[in-house]
C-alpha positions in Angstrom: 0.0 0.0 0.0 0.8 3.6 -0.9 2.3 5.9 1.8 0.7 9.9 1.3 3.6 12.4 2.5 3.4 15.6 3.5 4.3 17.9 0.7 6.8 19.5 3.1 8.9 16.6 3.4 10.8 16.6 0.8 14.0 14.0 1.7 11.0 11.5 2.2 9.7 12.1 -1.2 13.2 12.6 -2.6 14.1 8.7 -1.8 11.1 7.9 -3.4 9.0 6.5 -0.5 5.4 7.3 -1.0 3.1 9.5 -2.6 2.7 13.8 -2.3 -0.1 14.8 -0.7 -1.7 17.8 1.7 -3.8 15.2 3.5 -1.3 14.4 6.0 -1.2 17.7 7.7 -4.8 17.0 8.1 -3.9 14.8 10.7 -0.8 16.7 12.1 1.2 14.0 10.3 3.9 14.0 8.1 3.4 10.5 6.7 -0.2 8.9 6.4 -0.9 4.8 5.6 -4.6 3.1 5.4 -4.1 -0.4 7.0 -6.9 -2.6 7.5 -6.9 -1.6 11.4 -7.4 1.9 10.7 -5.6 4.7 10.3 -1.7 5.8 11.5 -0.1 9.0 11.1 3.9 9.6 12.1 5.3 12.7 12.9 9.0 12.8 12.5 11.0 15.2 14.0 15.4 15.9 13.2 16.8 15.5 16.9 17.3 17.8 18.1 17.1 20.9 16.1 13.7 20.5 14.6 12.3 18.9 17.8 13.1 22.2 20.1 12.0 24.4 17.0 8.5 22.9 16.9 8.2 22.8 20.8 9.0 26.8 20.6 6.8 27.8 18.1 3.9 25.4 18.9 3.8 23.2 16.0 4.3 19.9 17.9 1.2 21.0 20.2 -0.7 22.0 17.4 0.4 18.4 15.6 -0.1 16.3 18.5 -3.4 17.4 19.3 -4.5 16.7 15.5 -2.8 13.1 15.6 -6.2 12.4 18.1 -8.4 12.1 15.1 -6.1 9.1 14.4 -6.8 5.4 14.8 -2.7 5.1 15.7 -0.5 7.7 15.9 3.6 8.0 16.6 6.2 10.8 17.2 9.1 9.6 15.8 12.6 12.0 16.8 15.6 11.2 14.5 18.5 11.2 16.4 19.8 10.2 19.9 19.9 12.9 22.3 23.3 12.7 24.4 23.7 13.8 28.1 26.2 15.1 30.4 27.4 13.6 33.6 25.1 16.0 35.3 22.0 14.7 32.9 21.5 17.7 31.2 21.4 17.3 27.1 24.7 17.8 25.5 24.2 20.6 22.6 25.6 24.2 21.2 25.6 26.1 24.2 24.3 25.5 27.6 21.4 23.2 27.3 18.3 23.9 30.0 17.0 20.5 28.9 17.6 17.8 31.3 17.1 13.6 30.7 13.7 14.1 32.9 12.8 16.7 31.3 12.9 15.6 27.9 11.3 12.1 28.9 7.9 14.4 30.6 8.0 15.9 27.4 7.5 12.6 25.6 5.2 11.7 28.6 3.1 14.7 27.6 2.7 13.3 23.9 1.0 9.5 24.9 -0.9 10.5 28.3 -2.0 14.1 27.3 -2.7 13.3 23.5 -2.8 9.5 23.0 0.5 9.4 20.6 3.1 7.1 20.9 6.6 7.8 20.9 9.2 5.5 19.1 13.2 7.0 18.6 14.8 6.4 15.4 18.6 6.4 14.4 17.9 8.6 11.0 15.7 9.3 8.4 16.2 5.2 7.0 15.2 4.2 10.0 12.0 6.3 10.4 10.7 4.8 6.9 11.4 1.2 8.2 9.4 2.2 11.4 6.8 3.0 8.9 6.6 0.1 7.0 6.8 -2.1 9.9 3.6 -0.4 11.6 2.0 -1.2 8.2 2.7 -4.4 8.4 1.9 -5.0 12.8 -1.6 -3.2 11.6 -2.4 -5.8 8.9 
C-alpha cells in the first residue's frame, strides 16, 4: 500500500518513498498509511534541532493534538539525544533541557494526547518504522 507524504517533506519524497499529498497535515502527520486496522499518522521530528524548533513555536502542540483524530499515531525524533554527567542534554551552548525533562516531554505526547513515541537512528530508520507499523496493523 501507498504511503501519502506531507508535501513539506521533501528528503522522504526525494528517496522515493510514498506519494505527495496535503492530506497528511490533516492529521498533524507528516506520513499517512490506510491499514486494515485503521488509520496511522507519524510525525517525524530531526533531533534535536527541529524537535526544540517545533516545541518553541507550537507546532508539535498544534500536531499532537491533530494526531487524536487518528486510529494510531507516533512521534518519531531522529537522532539520539546525548547527556552530560550532570543529565543535562549535551548541545551548542548551555542546554536547559535535562534527561527528565525531555522524557515528561514525551510523557506529555502518549498520556495528554494519545501518541506514541518511538526513537529512530535517522531518516532510513524512520521509513522502516513505517513500513513495519504497516505491516503489525495488517
Amino acid at each position: 500500500m501507498a504511503h501519502l507524504v506531507s508535501t513539506t517533506e521533501h528528503d522522504i519524497l526525494a528517496l522515493g518513498h510514498g506519494i505527495s499529498s496535503v492530506l497528511p497535515e490533516k492529521y498533524g502527520s507528516d506520513l499517512l498509511i490506510f491499514t486494515p486496522r485503521g488509520l496511522f499518522g507519524m510525525q517525524r521530528k530531526k533531533f534535536p534541532e527541529d524537535f526544540f524548533a517545533s516545541l518553541g513555536d507550537g507546532r508539535l502542540a498544534r500536531e499532537l493534538a491533530l494526531m487524536n483524530q487518528l486510529d494510531f499515531s507516533m512521534l518519531v525524533p531522529e537522532g539520539r539525544p546525548k547527556f552530560d554527567n550532570d543529565g543535562y542534554l549535551l548541545s551548542e551552548g548551555n542546554s536547559k533541557w535535562t534527561r527528565q525533562s525531555l522524557r515528561n516531554i514525551l510523557r506529555s505526547a502518549k498520556i495528554q494526547h494519545g501518541v506514541d513515541v518511538e526513537w529512530s537512528e535517522d531518516l532510513q530508520d524512520t521509513i522502516a518504522i513505517a513500513c513495519e507499523m504497516e505491516l503489525y496493523l495488517k
